[in-house]
GUKESE-655914 format. One line per field, with one value per residue (C-alpha): z, y, x; residue number from 1; residue in one letter. Coordinates in nm, 3 decimals. Example, Ala and Ser with C-alpha at 12.3 -4.5 7.8 and 13.67 -1.06 7.14 Angstrom:
2
Z: (0.780_0.714)
Y: (-0.450_-0.106)
X: (1.230_1.367)
pos: (1_2)
code: (a_s)
This chain:
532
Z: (2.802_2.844_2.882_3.054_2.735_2.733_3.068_3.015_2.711_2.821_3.089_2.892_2.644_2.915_3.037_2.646_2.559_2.213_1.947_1.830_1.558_1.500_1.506_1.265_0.936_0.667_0.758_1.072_1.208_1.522_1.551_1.883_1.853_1.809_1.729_1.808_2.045_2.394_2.416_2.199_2.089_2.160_2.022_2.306_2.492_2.427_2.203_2.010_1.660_1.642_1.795_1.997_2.154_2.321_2.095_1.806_1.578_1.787_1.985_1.731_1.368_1.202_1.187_0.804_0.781_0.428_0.269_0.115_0.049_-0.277_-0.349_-0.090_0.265_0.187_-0.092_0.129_0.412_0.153_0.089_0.485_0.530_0.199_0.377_0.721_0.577_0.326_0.670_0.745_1.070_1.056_0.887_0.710_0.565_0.268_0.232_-0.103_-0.238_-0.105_0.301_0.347_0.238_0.494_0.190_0.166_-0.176_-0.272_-0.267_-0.573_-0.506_-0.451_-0.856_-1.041_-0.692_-0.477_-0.378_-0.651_-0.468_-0.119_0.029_0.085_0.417_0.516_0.828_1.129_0.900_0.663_0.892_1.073_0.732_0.697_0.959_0.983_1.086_1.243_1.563_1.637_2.000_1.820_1.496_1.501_1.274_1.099_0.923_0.686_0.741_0.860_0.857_0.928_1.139_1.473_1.285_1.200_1.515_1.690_1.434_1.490_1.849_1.840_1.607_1.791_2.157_1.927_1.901_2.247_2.207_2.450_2.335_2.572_2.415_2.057_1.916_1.615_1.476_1.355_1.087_1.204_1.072_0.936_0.915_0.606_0.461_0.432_0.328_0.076_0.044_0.081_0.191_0.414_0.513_0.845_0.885_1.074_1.453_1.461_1.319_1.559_1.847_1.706_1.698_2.051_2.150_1.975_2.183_2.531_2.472_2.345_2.652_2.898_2.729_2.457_2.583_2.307_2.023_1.846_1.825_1.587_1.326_1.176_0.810_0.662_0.368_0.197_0.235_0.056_-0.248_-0.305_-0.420_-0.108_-0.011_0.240_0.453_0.410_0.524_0.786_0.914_0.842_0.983_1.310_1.330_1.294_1.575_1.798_1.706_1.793_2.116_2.204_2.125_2.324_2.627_2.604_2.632_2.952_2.925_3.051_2.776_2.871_2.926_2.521_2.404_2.431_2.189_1.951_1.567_1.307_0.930_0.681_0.283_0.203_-0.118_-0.367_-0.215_-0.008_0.214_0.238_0.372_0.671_0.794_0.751_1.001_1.224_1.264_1.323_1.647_1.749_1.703_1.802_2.155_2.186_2.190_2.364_2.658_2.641_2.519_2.641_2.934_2.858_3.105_3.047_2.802_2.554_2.518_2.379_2.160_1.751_1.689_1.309_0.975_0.673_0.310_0.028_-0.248_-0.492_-0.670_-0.751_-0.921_-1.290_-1.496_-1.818_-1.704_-1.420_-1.278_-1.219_-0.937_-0.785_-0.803_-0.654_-0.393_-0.236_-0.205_-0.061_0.188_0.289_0.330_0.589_0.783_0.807_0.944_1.215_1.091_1.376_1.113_0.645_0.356_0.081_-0.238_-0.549_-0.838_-1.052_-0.840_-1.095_-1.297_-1.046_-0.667_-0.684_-0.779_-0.510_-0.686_-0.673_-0.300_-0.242_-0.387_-0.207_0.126_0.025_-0.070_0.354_0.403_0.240_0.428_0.745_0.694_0.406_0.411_0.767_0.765_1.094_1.335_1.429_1.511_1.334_1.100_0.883_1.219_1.248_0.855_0.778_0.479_0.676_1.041_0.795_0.639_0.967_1.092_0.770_0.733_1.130_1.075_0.776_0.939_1.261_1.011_0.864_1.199_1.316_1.035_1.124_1.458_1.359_1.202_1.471_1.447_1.192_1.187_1.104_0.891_0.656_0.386_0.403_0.394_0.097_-0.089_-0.011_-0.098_-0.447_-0.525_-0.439_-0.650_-0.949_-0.924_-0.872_-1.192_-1.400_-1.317_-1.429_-1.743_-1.871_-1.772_-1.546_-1.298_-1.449_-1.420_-1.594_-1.859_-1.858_-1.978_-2.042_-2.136_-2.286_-2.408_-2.665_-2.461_-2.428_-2.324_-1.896_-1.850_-1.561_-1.373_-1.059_-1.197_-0.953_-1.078_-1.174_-1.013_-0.705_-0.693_-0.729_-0.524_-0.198_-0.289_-0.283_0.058_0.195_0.075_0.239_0.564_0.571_0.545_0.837_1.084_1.365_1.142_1.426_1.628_1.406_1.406_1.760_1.803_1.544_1.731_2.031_1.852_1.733_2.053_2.223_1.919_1.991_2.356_2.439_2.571_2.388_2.060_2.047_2.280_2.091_1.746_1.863_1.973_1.686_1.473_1.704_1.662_1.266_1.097_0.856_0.773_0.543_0.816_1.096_0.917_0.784_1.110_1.228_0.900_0.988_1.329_1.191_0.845_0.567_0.452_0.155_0.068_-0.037)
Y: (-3.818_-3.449_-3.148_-2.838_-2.682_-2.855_-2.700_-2.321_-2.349_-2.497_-2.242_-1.985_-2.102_-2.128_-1.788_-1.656_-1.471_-1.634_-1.443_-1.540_-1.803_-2.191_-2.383_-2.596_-2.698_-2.688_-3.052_-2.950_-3.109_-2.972_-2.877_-2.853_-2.551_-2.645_-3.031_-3.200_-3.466_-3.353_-3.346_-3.129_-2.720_-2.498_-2.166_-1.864_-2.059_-2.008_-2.008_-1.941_-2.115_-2.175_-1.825_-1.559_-1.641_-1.943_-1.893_-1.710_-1.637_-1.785_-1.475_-1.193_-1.250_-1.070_-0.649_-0.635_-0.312_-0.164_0.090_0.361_0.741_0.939_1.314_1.582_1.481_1.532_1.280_1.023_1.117_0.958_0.669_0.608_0.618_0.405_0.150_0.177_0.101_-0.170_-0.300_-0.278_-0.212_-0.055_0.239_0.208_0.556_0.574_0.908_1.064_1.069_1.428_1.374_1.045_1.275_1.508_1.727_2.014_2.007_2.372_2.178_2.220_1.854_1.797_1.851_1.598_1.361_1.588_1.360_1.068_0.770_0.894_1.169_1.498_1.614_1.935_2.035_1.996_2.144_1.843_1.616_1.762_1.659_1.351_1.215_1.434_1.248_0.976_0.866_0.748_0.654_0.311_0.294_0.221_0.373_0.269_0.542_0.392_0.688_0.599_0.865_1.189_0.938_1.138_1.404_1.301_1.127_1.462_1.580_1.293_1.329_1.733_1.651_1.333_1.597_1.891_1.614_1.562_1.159_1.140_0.999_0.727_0.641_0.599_0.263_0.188_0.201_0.373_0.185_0.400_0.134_0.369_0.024_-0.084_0.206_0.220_-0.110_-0.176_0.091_0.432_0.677_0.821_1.168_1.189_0.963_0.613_0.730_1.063_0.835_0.568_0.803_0.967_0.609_0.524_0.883_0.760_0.451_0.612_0.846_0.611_0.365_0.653_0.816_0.552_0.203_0.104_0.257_0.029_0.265_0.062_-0.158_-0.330_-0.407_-0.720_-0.607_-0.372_-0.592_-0.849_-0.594_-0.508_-0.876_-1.086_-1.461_-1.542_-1.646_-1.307_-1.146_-1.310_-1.276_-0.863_-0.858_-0.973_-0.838_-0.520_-0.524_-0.670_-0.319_-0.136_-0.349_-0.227_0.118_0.174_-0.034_0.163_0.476_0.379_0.156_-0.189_-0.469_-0.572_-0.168_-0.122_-0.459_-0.575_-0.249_-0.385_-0.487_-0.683_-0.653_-0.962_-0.978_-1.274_-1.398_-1.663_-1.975_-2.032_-2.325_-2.144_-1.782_-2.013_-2.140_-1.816_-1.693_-1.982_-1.914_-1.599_-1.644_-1.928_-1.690_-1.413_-1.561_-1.748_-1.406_-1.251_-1.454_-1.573_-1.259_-0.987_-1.134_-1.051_-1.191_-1.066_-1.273_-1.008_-0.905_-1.229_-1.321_-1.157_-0.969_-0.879_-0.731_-0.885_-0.741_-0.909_-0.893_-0.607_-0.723_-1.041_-0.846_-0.794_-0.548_-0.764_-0.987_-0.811_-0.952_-1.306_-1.043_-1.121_-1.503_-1.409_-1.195_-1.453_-1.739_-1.491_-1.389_-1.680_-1.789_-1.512_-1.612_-1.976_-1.850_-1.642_-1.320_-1.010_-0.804_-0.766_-0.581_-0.725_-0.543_-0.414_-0.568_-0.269_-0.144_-0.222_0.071_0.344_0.370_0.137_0.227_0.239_-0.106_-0.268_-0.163_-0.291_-0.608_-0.688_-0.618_-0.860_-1.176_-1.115_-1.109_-1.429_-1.631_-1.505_-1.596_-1.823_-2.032_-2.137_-2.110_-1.929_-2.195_-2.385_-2.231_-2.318_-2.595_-2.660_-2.749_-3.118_-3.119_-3.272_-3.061_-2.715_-2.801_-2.902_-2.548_-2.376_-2.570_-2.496_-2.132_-2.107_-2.250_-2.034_-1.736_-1.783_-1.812_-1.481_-1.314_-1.445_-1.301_-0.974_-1.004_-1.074_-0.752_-0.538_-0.528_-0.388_-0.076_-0.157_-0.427_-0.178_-0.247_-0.614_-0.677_-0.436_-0.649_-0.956_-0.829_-0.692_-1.031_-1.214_-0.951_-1.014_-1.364_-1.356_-1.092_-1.359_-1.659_-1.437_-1.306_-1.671_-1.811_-2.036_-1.917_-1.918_-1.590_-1.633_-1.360_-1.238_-1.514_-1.784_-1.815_-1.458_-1.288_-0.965_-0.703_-0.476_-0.172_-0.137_0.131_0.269_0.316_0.562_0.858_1.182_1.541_1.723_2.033_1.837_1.945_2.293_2.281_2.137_2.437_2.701_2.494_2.520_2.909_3.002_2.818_2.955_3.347_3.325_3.155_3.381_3.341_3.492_3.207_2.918_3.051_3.025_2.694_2.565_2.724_2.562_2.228_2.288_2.298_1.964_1.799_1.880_1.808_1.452_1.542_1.340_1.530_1.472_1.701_1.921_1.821_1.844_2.213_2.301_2.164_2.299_2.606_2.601_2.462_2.218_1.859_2.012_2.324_2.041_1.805_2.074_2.199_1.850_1.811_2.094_1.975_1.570_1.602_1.407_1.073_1.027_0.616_0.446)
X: (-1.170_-1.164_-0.952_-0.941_-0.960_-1.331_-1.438_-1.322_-1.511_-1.844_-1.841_-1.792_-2.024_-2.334_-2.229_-2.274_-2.587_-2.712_-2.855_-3.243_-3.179_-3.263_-2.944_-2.984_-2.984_-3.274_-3.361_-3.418_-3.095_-3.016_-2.637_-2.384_-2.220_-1.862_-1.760_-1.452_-1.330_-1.343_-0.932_-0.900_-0.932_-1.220_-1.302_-1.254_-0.997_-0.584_-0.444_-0.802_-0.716_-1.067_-1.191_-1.138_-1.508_-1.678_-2.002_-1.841_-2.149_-2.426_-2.397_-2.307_-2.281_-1.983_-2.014_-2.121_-1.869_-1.885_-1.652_-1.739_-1.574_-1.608_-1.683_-1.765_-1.857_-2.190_-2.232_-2.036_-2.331_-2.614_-2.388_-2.376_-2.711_-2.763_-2.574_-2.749_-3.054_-2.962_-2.880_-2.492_-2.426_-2.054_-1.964_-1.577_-1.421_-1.266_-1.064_-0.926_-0.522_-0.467_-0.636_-0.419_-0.134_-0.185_-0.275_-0.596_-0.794_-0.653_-0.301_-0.137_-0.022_-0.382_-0.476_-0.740_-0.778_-0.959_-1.290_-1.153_-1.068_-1.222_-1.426_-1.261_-1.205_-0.998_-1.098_-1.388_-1.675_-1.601_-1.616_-1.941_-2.117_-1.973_-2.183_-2.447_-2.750_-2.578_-2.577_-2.232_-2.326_-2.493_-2.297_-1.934_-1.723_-1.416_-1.158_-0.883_-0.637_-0.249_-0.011_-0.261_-0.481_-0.435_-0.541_-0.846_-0.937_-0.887_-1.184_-1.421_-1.404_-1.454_-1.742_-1.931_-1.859_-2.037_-2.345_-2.356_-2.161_-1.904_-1.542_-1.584_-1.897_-1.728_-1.688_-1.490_-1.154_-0.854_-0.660_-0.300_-0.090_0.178_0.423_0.310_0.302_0.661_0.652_0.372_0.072_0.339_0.100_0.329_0.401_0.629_0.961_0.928_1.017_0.794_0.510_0.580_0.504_0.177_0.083_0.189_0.046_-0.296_-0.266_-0.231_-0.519_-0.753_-0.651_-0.728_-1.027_-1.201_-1.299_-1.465_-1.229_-0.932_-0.646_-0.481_-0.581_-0.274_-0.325_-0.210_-0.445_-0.254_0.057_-0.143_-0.260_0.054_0.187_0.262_0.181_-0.042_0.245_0.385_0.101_0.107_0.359_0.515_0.112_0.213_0.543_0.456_0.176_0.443_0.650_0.358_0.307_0.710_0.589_0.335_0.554_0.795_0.596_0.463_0.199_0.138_0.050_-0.317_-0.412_-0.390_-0.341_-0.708_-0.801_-0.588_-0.768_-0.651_-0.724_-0.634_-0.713_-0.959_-0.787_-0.910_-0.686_-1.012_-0.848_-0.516_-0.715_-0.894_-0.556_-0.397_-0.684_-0.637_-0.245_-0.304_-0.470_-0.287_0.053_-0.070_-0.180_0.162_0.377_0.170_0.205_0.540_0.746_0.559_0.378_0.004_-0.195_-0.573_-0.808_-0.830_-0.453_-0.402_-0.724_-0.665_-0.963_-0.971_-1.175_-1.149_-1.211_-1.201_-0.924_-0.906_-0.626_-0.844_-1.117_-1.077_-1.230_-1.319_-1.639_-1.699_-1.989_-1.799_-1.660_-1.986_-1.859_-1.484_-1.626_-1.852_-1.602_-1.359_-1.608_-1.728_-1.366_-1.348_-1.663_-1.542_-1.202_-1.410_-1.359_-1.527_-1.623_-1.632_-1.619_-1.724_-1.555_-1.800_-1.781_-1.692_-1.448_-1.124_-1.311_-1.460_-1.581_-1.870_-2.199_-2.488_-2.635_-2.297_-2.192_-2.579_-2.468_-2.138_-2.381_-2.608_-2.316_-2.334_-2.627_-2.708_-2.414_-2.520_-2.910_-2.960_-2.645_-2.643_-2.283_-2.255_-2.462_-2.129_-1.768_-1.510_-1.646_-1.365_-1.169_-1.039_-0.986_-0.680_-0.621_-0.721_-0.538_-0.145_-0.204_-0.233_0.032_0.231_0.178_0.250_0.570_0.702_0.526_0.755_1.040_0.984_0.900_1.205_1.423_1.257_1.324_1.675_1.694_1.569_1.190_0.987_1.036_1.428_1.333_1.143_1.360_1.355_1.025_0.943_1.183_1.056_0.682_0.810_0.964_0.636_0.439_0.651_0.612_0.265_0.222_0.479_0.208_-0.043_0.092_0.231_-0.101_0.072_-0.267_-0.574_-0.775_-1.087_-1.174_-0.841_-0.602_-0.892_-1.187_-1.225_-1.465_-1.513_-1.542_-1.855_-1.893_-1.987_-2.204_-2.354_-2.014_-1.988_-1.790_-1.725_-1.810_-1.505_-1.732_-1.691_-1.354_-1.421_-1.719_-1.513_-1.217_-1.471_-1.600_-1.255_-1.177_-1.494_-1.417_-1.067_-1.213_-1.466_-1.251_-1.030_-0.673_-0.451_-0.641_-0.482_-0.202_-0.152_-0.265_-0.041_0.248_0.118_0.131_0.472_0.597_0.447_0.560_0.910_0.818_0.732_0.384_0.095_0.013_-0.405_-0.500_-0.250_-0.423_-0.793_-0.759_-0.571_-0.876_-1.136_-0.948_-1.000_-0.717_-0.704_-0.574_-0.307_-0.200_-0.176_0.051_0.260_0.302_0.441_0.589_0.847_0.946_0.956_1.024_0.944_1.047_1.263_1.197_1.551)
pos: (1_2_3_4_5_6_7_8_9_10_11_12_13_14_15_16_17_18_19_20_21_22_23_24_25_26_27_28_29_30_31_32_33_34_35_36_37_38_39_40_41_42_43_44_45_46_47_48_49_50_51_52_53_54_55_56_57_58_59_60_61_62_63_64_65_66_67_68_69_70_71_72_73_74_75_76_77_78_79_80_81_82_83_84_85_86_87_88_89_90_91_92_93_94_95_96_97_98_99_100_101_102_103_104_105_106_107_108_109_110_111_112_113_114_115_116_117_118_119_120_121_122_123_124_125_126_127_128_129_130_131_132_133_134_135_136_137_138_139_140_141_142_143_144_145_146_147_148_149_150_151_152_153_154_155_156_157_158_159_160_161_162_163_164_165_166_167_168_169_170_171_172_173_174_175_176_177_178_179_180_181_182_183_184_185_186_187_188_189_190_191_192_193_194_195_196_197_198_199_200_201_202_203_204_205_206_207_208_209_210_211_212_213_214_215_216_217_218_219_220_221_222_223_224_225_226_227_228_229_230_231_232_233_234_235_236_237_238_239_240_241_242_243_244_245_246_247_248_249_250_251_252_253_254_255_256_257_258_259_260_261_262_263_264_265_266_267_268_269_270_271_272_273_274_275_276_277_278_279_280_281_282_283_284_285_286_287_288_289_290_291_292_293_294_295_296_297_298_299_300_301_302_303_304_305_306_307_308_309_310_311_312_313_314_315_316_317_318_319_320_321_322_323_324_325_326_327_328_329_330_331_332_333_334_335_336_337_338_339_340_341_342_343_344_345_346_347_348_349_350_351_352_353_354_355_356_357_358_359_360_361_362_363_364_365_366_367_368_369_370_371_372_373_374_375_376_377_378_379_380_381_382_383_384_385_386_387_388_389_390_391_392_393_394_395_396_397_398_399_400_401_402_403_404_405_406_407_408_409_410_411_412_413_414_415_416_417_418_419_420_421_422_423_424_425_426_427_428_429_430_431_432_433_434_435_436_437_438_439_440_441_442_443_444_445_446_447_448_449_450_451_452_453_454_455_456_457_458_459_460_461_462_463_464_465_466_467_468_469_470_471_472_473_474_475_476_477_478_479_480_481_482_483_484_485_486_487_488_489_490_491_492_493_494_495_496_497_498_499_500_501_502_503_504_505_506_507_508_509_510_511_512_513_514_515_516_517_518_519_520_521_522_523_524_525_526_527_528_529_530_531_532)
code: (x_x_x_x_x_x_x_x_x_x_x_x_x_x_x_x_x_x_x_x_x_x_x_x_x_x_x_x_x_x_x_x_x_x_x_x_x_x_x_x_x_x_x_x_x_x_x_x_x_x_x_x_x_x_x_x_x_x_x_x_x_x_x_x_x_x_x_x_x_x_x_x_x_x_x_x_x_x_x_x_x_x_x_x_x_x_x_x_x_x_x_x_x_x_x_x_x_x_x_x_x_x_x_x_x_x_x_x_x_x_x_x_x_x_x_x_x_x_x_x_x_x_x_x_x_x_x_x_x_x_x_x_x_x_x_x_x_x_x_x_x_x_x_x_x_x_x_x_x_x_x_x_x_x_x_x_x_x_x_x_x_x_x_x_x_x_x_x_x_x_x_x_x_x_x_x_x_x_x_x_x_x_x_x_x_x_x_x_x_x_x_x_x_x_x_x_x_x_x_x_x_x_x_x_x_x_x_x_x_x_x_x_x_x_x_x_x_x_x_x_x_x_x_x_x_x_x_x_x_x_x_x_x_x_x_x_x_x_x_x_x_x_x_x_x_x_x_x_x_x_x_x_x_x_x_x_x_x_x_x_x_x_x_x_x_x_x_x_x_x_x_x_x_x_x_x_x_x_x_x_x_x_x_x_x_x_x_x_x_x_x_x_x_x_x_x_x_x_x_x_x_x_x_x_x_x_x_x_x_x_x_x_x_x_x_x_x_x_x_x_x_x_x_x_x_x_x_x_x_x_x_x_x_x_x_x_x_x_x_x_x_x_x_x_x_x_x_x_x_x_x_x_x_x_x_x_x_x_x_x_x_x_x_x_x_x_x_x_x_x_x_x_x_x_x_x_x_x_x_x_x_x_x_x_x_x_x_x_x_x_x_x_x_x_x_x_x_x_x_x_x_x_x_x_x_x_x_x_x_x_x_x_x_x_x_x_x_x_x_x_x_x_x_x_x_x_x_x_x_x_x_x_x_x_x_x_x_x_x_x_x_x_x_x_x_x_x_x_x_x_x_x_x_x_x_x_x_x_x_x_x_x_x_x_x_x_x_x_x_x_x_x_x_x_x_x_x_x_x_x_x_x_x_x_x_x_x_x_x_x_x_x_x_x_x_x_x_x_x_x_x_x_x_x_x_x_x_x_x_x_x_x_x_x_x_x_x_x_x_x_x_x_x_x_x_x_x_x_x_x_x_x)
């Protein structure tokens, strides 16, 4: 007996253009490409719990996207290029404390974390550096910025146009997921209804003008750092894409023009069994709404796309190198759940930015599952599991609980409140476990170990600090002043317009201002948020 479900996906499947690989496994067992009885799911057709694609990995193994951001731009551009050719083929920006603020690194705010947790960038020269030497026509590019991520979109485009890449020609993504950071991460710089509409604003441009760009990458991960379950994740996840999805609707657009450029990004914890059905429900929820609330009718619209990286908050800093151990398993819980693209965290990251070795490291835990463990040959293998197919079900269920409650309340964005509380509770709890030894976390409450001493780790140049405010002083004198200050005037006026701000924002960066002068200038038309 078959389905229909059978026939969309064998078409599909024959249609697919297959990588170069033997299928098969050491023994020289060939392998079908999915398996399952005939009646029942297939990956790449609704509501995709078991892919978004047909022939998942057997046409494109996951982007191996690694993170990386420390110092000045410059010493971020050798760590890109590291990266390209220890062979990762996605590019994911990590920006310092002051940038994600909306801050410049002559900031008095900005003090001691200029180039610390990120790479500095304050204006276009910055980022002409930062990917000097790269050609971002084949290399997609991801940028984990939220609340000044128009901002710096405006510069990458000016700078990839300056190289002679066209915007259309960009691939990549923007994380702009300014939701949860009034909810869990709190990098935030505007109030929640301005920032709604530079992210809707983001989202019409990038439908007109950038194809291949995701305008929006909504971020389970940070919800999950910052203490919540799986389930959570999950589901504040979801909901607040569906807020965005009501943003950019009501701006004007129509669901499958933007919705098919929209990116997930999920946390690949240590409950390996519980991560894969997380993934699963994902899709299968994700697909459901879609369709049925707000009518999304193309393919895409309704197939989750997402990243994964693996969990910080899981690393530990005594016995670091059984990071290496944590890492893997998380990863390869990711790849089994069908993840489009991964980061695979360093394993002295709970100490510094990693070192070149370490980042090296994480790259190759990929590179082994993708070549050496054969793990990618057949989509969705842990499908028809009893165990893995009553977690989906499960963590569907209490998902559509939560996102229920939430919906209850308003949406996300006036649900803000709610779900911070219900992620500190879950982070207490989860701390509590920890602490009693009620969880096991080995080297920390069992089996530990006297400590030695871990040398070697990555530590940034305080002279980098001075280096990039004698960078920024410099650019600031040779630029046409009375220019900037124009263009920021300019700006202040479409924002208190309703015109789209990027074209606003690009000139005033082409024009020479920086990330700090930009935001302010928004920052005195929105204002700032003042958390509860």
């Amino acid at each position: 007996m078959t389905n229909d479900s059978y026939e969309i996906w064998s078409e599909a499947f024959k249609k697919s253009r297959l990588r170069e690989a033997t299928f098969a496994t050491m023994s020289g067992i060939a392998l079908d490409p999915v398996y399952g009885p005939s009646d029942g799911e297939f990956p790449g057709v609704f509501p995709y719990t078991r892919g978004p694609h047909a022939s998942m990995y057997r046409s494109k193994l996951w982007t191996m996207r690694m993170f990386a951001g420390f110092g000045l731009a410059t010493d971020t551009n050798e760590r890109f290029k590291e990266i390209i050719r220890a062979g990762g083929d996605g590019l994911s920006t990590a920006f310092d404390m002051p940038t994600l603020l909306g801050l410049d690194s002559d900031d008095p705010m900005a003090l001691g974390e200029v180039g610390r947790c990120g790479v500095a960038i304050d204006s276009l020269a910055d980022v002409r550096d930062l990917f000097a030497g790269i050609d971002l026509a084949k290399t997609t590019t991801s940028m984990t910025i939220n609340s000044p991520a128009a901002v710096l979109l405006a510069m990458f485009i000016a700078q990839a146009e300056e190289t002679g890449v066209a915007r259309a020609q960009l691939g990549g993504t923007l994380q702009n997921d300014i939701l949860k950071e009034y909810q869990a991460q709190k990098e935030f710089v505007f109030p929640p209804r301005p920032s709604m509409r530079l992210v809707s604003d983001t989202m019409r441009f990038c439908a007109a003008e950038m194809p291949r760009w995701h305008a929006v990458s909504i971020s389970g991960y940070h919800i999950r750092e910052a203490g919540s379950t799986a389930t959570q994740e999950l589901a504040f996840t979801l909901a607040n894409g569906f807020a965005y999805v009501e943003q950019a609707v009501a701006a004007g657009l129509l669901v499958d023009d933007f919705a098919p450029r929209l990116s997930f990004f999920f946390n690949a914890h240590l409950d390996f069994f519980e991560e894969i059905g997380k993934y699963r429900a994902a899709r299968r929820l994700w697909a459901r709404w879609m369709r049925d609330r707000y009518g999304a009718q193309a393919e895409r619209s309704l197939q989750l796309r997402f990243h994964t990286q693996t969990a910080g908050v899981s690393l530990t800093a005594q016995q670091p190198e059984v990071n290496l151990v944590r890492t893997a398993i998380e990863a390869l819980a990711g790849v089994l759940g069908g993840t489009q693209s991964l980061h695979t965290n360093a394993m002295d990251e709970t100490m510094a930015l990693p070192t070149e070795k370490a980042a090296r490291l994480g790259l190759r835990t990929q590179q082994v599952l993708a070549y050496e463990n054969r793990v990618a040959n057949v989509a969705d293998p842990l499908g028809g599991s009893w165990y893995v197919e009553a977690l989906t079900d499960e963590l569907e269920r209490r998902a559509s609980a939560l996102i229920a409650r939430v919906d209850e309340l308003g949406g996300a964005v006036a649900a803000i409140d709610f779900i911070t509380a219900e992620i500190d509770e879950s982070a207490w709890s989860y701390q509590e476990r920890s602490r009693t030894g009620q969880d096991v976390v080995v080297g920390v409450n069992r089996y530990v170990e006297e400590e030695a001493r871990v040398e070697g780790i990555l530590r940034v140049d305080p002279a980098s600090e001075r280096a990039q405010r004698e960078r920024l002083a410099a650019f600031k004198a040779r630029r046409d002043h009375d220019a900037v200050l124009a263009h920021l005037g300019r700006l202040q006026a479409t924002a208190r317009g309703d015109a789209n701000l990027l074209p606003a924002i690009r000139e005033t960066a082409r024009a020479g201002a920086t990330v700090g002068e930009i935001c302010r200038a928004m920052r005195e038309v929105f204002g700032s948020h003042q958390p509860h």
